[in-house]
N, C-alpha and C positions, 0 to 999 in steps of 0.2 A: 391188633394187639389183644392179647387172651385176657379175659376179665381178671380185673386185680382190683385188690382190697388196701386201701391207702390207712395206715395207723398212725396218726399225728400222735404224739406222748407230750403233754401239757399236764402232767400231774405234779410235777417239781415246784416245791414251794418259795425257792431263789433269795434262799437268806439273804445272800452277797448283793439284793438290791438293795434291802434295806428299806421296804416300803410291805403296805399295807394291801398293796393290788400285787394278784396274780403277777409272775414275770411275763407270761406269756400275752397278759394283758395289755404290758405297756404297749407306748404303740411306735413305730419308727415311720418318715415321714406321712403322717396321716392313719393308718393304718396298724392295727395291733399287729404285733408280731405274727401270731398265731395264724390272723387273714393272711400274711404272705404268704406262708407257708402252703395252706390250704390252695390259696388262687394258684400257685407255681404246680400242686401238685395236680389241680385238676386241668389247668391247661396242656400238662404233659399230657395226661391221660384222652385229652378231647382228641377228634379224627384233624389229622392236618388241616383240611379246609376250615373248622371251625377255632384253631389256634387262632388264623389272623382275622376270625370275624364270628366269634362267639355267637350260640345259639340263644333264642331268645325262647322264656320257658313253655309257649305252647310247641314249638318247633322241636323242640326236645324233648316231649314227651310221648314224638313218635319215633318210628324207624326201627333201632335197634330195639330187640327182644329185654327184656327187662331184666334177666338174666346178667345180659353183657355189658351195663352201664355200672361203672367203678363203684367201691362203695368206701367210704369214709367215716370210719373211727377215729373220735378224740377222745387219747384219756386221759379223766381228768382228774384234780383229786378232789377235799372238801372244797374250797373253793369254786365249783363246778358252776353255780350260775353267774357268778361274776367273769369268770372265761366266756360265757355263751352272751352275755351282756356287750364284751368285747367287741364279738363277730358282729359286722354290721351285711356279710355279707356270704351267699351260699352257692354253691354249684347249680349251673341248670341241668347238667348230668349227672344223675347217680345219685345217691341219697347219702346226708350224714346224721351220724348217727354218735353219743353222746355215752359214754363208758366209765363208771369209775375206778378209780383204786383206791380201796376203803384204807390202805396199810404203805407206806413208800419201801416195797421191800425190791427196789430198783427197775432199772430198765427188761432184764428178761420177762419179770414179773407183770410189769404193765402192759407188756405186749400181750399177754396172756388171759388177761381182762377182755383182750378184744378180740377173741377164742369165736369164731362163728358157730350163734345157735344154727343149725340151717331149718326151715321148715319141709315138712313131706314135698317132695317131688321140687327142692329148689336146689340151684347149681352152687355148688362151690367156686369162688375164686382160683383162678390157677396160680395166680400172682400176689404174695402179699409184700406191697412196701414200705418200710419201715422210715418215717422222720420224727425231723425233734420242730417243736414248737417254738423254739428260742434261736433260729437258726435266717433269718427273715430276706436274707441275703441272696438264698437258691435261685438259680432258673429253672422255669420251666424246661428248655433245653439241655438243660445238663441232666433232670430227672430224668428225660426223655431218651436218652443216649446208653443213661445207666438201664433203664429198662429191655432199649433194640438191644443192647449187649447182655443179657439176660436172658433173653428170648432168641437171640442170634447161636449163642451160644451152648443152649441145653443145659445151662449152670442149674445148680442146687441150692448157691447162694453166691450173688452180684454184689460187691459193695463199693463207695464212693471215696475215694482216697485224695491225698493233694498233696502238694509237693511244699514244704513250709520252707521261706528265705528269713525265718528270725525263730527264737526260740519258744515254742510251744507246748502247752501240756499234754499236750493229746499224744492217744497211743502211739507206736510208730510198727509201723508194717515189716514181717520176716518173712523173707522169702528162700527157696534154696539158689543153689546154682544154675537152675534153670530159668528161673523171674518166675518160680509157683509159690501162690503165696504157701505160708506155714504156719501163720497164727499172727497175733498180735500181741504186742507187751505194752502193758501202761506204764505211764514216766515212771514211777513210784518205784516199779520192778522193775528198769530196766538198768543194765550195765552202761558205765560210760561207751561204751563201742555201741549197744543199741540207740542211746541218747542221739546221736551225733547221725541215725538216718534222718534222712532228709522226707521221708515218705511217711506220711501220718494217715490217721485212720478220720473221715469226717461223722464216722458213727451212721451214716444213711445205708437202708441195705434194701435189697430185692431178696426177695426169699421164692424157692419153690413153696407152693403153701401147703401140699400134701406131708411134706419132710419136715417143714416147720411144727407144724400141731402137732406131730407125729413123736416129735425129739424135746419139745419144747418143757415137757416136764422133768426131762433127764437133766438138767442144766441144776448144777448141786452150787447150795448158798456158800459165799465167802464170808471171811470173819466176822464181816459188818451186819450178816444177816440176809444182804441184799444179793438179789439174782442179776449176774450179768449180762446181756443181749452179745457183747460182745464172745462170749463165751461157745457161742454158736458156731465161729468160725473156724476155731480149731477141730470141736466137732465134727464138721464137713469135712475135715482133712484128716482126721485117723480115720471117718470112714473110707476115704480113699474119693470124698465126692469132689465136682467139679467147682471148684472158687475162682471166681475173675472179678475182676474191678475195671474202672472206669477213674481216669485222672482229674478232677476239676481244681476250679483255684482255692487257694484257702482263702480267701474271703470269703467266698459262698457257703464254705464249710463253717465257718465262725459261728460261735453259739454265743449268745449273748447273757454272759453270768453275772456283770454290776454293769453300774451310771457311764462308767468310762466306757464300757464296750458299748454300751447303745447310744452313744453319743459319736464312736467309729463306725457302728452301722448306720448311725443317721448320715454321716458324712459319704459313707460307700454310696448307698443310694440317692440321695443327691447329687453326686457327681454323674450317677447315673441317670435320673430323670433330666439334669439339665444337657448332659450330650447329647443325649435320643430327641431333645428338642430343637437344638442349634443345628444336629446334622439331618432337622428336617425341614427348616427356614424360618425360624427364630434366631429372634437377635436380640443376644444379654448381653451387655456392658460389662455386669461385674460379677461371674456367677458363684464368686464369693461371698456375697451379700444380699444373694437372688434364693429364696427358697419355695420351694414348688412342692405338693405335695401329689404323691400315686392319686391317679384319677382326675389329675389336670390336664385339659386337653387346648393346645394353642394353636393358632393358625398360622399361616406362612407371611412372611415379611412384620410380622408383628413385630415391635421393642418394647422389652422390660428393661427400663432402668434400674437404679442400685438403689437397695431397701424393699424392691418389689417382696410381697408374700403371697400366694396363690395357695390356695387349702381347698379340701374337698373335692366336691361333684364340680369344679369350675370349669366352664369353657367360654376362651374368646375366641373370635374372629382373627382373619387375617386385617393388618395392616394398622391394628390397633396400637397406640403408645401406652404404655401403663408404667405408674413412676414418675418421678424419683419417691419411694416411700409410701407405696401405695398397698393395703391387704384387700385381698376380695377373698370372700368364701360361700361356695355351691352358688354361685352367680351364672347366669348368661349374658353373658357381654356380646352383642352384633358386631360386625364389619367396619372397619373406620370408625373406631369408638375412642376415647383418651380418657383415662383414670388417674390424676394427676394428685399425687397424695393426699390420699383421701381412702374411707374404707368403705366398701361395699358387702354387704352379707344378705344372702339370701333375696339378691335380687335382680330384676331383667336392664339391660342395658340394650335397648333396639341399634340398630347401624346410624353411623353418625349421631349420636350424641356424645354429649361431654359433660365431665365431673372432674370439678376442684378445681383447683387448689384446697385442703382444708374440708371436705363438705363429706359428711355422713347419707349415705342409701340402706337404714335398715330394713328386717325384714317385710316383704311386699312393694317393695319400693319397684317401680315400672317407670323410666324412662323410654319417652317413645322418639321414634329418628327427628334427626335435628334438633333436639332439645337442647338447655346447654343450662347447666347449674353450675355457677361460682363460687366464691371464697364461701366460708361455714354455711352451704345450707345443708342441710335437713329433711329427709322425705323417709316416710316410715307408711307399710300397707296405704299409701297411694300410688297415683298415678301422675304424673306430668305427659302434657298433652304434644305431640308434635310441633316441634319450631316454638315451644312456650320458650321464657328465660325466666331464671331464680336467681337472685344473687344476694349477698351481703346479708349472712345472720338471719336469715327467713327458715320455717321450721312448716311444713305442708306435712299432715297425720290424716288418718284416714281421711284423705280427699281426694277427690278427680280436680284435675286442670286442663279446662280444654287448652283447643290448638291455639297455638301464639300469643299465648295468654301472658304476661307481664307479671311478676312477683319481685315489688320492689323490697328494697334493702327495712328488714325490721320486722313484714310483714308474717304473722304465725294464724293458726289454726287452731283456736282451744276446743278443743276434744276430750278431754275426761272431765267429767261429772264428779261432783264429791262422792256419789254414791260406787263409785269403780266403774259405772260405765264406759262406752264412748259411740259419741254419735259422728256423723259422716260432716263434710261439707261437701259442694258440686258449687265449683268453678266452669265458668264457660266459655266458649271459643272470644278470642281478642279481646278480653277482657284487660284491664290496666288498676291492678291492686299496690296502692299507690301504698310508701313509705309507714310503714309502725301501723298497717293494719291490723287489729284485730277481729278474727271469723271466728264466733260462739255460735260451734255449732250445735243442734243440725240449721244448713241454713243456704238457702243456695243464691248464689250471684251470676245474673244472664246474660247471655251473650253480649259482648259490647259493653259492657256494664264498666261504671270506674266507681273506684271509692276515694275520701280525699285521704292528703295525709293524716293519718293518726285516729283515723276512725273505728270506731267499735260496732261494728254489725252483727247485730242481735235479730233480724230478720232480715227476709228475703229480700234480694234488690231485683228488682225488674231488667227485662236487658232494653240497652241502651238506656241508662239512666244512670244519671250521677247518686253517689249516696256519703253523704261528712256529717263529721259528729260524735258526740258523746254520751248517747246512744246514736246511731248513722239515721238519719234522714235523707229521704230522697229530696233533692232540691231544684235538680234539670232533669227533661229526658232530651236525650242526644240524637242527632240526627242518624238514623243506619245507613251504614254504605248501601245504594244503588242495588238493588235484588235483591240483599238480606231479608230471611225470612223474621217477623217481627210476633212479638205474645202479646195478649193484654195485659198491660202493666198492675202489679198482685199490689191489691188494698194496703193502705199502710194509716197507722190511725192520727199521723198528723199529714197533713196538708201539702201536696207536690207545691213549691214556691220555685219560684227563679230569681235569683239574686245577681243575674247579671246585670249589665247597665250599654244602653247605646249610646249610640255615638257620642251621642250628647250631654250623655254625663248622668241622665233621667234612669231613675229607678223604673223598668219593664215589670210589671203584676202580672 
């Protein structure tokens, strides 16, 4: 494909939203408009093999001569850092590059902001492609078509048409008697007999870019002051130059101008991300009620139930159940996992563990395999240790919990300080944190270690040792399982006692 210079136009300031953010800002499933547009244009642009397996950016920063990797104008208008705020995301080929338009004197105009400075001895683009920002619908495939047909062709200028089955504002396409096109007429000027084709204009064009820079100044203002892009193509055709199009659907063509239309493009793409999921081996119950956002990745035999919501960077495993009513966001979820209404945000889920009914995983929250959390707990930047359990109303923050460690019903982790800090706790392996514990931390409790019900542990417990109380006192130590490795038990300033009783009924000292 011959170098081309990609022109997103995000300068429009979209009354008809009615809002305070850029239109091109808003965003449709996860993602700003504007990222659609962008990601669709440079995966057209990438070499086939790297379509279905994107280059990662030291890998792309060899190979091809510098010259021949796309280049990427958005313009914008004053709003310009709140657009760039948007983008959370950038090509690994080709550079983008950030243009404004000081004046909205229309689409020819803005295209013309993005007028290549070239430096001594750099190549020009042979191809420049023209989109809109508000358009978030496109594929890259269909960019990609309208391009090989561009370059197939020897055309002067390629553009993207569609076939409308309901009534639309948009240009509509004149052709003669041969199917060459002739120009285009806007609804406003057209006659009922132009109204009534069916073939409309989507505004997306391929330009030779020598012809383009060449003519682009000739393009004379209409009433309103503003320059038209579409203006262009009659151009092409009194000079007698070659115009061809490419057919895609009008939904891809769709431009998103108020709350209604981005609420039908949320709904287009969602139906699209959940097909491309179900016809890869997911299984959604009700994918009415099922919302997944771009850059959700699921594995095969998985179910989401109805109310699931899936956002961000998330990816689970195959074979996992998520649901009824479950969100997770930019999470890792492993293999054989279940997230059973409950939210997860920003955090690891290892294979074979379990969450919920009810129970919060904020962020740093690490469940490790086998684990299993019940009705409302709670974990925030800790850890749960392999095969532990958490259940009933327990709340673990900055702590570790080793392996098969027990966190009964009640028991929390006081972690912030009056002063806005927070300090750690360190739970250890099969440990038994018995009922309405409280761990003020920092503070740590050893392997083996239990506490009674309703205890407040203020220092360290030794492992294998029992600790009850109002402040916790150590009051047994425990026998350790057969090979367990064992500490010497940490100072405590009252008295290790044992308050059990033999057989007999006799107080043991």
């Amino acid at each position: 494909m011959r170098p081309t210079q990609v022109i997103l136009l995000a300068a429009g300031k979209g009354t008809r939203m009615r809002s305070r953010l850029p239109k091109v800002a808003h965003r449709v499933a996860g993602r700003a408009m504007l990222e659609h547009v962008l990601r669709a244009a440079a995966e057209a642009l990438a070499p086939e093999a790297e379509a279905a397996h994107p280059p990662d950016a030291e890998a792309a920063s060899g190979g091809d001569a510098e010259e021949h990797l796309p280049q990427f104008e958005i313009v914008v208008g004053h709003e310009r850092e709140a657009v760039r705020q948007a983008i959370r995301w950038a090509p690994t080929r080709g550079r983008v590059r950030y243009v404004t338009q000081e004046e909205p004197l229309g689409t020819g105009h803005a295209v013309l902001q993005a007028r290549p400075q070239l430096a001594e001895g750099e190549v020009a683009p042979a191809t420049v492609l023209v989109l809109y920002g508000d358009t978030p619908i496109i594929r890259a495939q269909t960019l990609r078509a309208l391009l090989a047909t561009h370059e197939r062709e020897g055309a002067t200028l390629t553009f993207l048409t569609a076939l409308a089955d309901r009534e639309t504002d948009y240009g509509r396409i004149l052709r003669d008697h041969e199917g060459r096109v002739t120009g285009i007429v806007e609804v406003t000027h057209a006659t009922a007999q132009q109204r009534a084709i069916a073939e409309v204009n989507s505004g997306i064009y391929c330009f030779d870019a020598a012809w383009l820079w060449s003519r682009l100044d000739d393009l004379a203002p209409h009433a309103s002051g503003e320059y038209y892009l579409t203006d262009m193509v009659a151009l092409a055709v009194r000079e007698g130059r070659l115009v061809s199009t490419t057919t895609g659907s009008l939904d891809e063509t769709m431009g998103v101008n108020d709350r209604a239309m981005l609420a039908e493009a949320e709904r287009i793409l969602h139906d699209r991300l959940l097909r491309a999921l179900m016809l890869g081996g997911v299984t959604i119950q009700d994918p009415a009620s099922t919302y997944v956002e771009c850059g959700v990745r699921v594995g095969q035999d998985s179910l989401l139930r109805p109310g699931t919501m899936l956002q961000g960077e998330t990816v689970i495993g195959e074979r996992c159940e998520i649901g009824p009513h479950s969100v997770i966001r930019d999470s890792q979820i492993g293999d054989d996992c279940a997230v059973l209404a409950s939210w997860v945000e920003e955090a690891i889920m290892e294979p074979r563990s379990w969450v919920g009914p009810m129970s919060h995983l904020r962020p740093g929250a690490r469940i490790c395999s086998g684990a299993k959390l019940g009705n409302y707990a709670e974990v925030k930047n800790a850890t749960i240790g392999p095969g532990a359990q958490m259940h009933h109303f327990s709340y673990m923050g900055d702590a570790s919990v080793g392996a098969r460690t027990n966190i009964a019903a009640g028991a929390i982790t006081a972690n912030f300080a009056p002063d806005g800090s927070k300090t750690r706790t360190e739970i250890g392996d099969d440990v038994f944190i018995s009922c309405d514990t409280i761990l003020r931390a920092p503070v740590r409790v050893g392997d083996g270690a239990r506490t009674g019900a309703g205890a407040i542990v203020t220092r360290d417990v030794p492992p294998y040792s029992l600790a009850v109380g109002m402040p916790a006192r150590v009051i047994r130590h425990l026998q350790p399982p057969t090979g367990a490795a064992t500490e010497a038990p940490v100072a405590s300033d009252a008295p290790i006692q044992d308050m059990a009783a033999d057989d007999d009924g006799k107080k043991r000292e």
